[in-house]
N, C-alpha and C positions, 0 to 999 in steps of 0.2 A: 363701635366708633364710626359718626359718619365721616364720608368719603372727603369733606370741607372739612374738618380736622385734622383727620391725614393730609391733606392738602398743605393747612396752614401747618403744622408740627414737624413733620417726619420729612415732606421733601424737601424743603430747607435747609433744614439739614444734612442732608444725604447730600445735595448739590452741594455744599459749602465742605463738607468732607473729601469726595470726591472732585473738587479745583486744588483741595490742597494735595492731595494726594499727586496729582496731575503736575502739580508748579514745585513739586518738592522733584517728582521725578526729570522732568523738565531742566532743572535749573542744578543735576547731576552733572550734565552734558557738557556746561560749561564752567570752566575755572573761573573763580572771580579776577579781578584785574582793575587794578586802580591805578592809572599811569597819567602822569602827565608827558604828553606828545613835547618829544626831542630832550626831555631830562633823562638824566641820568639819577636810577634809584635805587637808593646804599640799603643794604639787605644785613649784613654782615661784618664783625672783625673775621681777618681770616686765621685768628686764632681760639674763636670759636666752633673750627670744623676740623675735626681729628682727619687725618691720611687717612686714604683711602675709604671717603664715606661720601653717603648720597644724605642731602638736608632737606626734610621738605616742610619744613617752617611757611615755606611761602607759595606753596601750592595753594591755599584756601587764599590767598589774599594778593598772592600776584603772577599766581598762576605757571610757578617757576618750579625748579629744583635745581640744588647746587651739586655741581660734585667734583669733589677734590679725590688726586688720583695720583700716587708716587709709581713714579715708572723710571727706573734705573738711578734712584739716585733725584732725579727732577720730580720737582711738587706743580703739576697740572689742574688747574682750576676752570671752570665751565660751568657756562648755565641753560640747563632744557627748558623749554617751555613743555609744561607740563600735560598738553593737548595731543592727543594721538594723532598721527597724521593722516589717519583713515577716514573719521567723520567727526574728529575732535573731543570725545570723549576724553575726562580728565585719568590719566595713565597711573598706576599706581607701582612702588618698587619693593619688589620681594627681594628681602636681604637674602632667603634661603636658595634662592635661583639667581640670586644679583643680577636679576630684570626689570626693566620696566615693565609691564603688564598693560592693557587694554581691559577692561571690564566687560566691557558692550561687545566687544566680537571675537577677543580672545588674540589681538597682535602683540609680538612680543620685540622688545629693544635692548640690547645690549647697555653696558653701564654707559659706554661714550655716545647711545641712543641712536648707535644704526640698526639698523633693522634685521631681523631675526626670523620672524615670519610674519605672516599678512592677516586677515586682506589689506594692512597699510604697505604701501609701495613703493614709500620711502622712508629715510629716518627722520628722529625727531627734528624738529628745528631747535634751534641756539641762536641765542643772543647776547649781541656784544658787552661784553665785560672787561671791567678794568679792576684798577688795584691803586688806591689813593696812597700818597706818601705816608699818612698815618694808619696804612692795613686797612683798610675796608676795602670791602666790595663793593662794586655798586656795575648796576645792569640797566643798558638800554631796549625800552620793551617797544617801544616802536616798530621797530621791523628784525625780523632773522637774518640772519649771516650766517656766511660760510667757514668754514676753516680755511687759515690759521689764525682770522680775526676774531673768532668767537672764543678763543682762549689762551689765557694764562700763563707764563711759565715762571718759577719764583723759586730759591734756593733758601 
């Protein structure tokens, strides 16, 4: 085979392989997110989320996780944003350690997404959440908050 047919054939391909490979890895890093700036974005009934469970329906798409939380009797609802707060890698939750997880460097977050060990060196962020008259959820992804605005409390 001459040298102008492997030219025209094989590295073409290899380059077009190797972008994808590159944009697949790339595009790990960050959770997708579709927001409109200063709306508020209904996610869920919140009798679609059994006690004491983490949802992550909307980490692919808005970059979140829910988590509803009975603690004494009180049903506590909250939303992380699903970005590690080390270098934003999207965080994953092992039910068997009921952690968050980091992928990329190995940081780990408690279920209410404070921090557990590093290299992130703080907890997750959360964002404001409410509760419509007719049960749903719905979350401002605008910007993070603090507690006790970032959650919930409903009997």
């Amino acid at each position: 085979m001459s040298s102008g047919v492997l030219a025209r054939s094989v590295l073409p391909a290899l380059a077009s392989v190797t972008g994808l490979v590159f944009y697949s890895w790339m595009r790990f890093l960050w959770p997708n997110r579709k927001q409109s700036i200063g709306a508020w974005q209904r996610l869920s009934h919140r009798s679609d989320l059994p006690a004491d469970s983490v949802d992550g329906r909307w980490v692919t798409s808005h970059g979140v996780w829910i988590v509803r939380r009975t603690d004494q009797g009180r049903d506590r609802l909250f939303v992380l944003r699903a970005a590690c707060t080390h270098l934003g890698c999207t965080t994953q939750w092992d039910p068997s350690l009921r952690q968050f997880i980091c992928p990329c460097h190995g940081s780990a977050f408690s279920l209410d997404g404070e921090r557990l060990r590093g290299p992130a060196t703080r907890a997750m962020d959360r964002y404001a959440v409410r509760l419509t008259s007719d049960g749903f959820i719905e979350v401002r992804l605008e910007s993070t908050v603090r507690r006790p605005q970032s959650e919930i409390e409903y009997s």
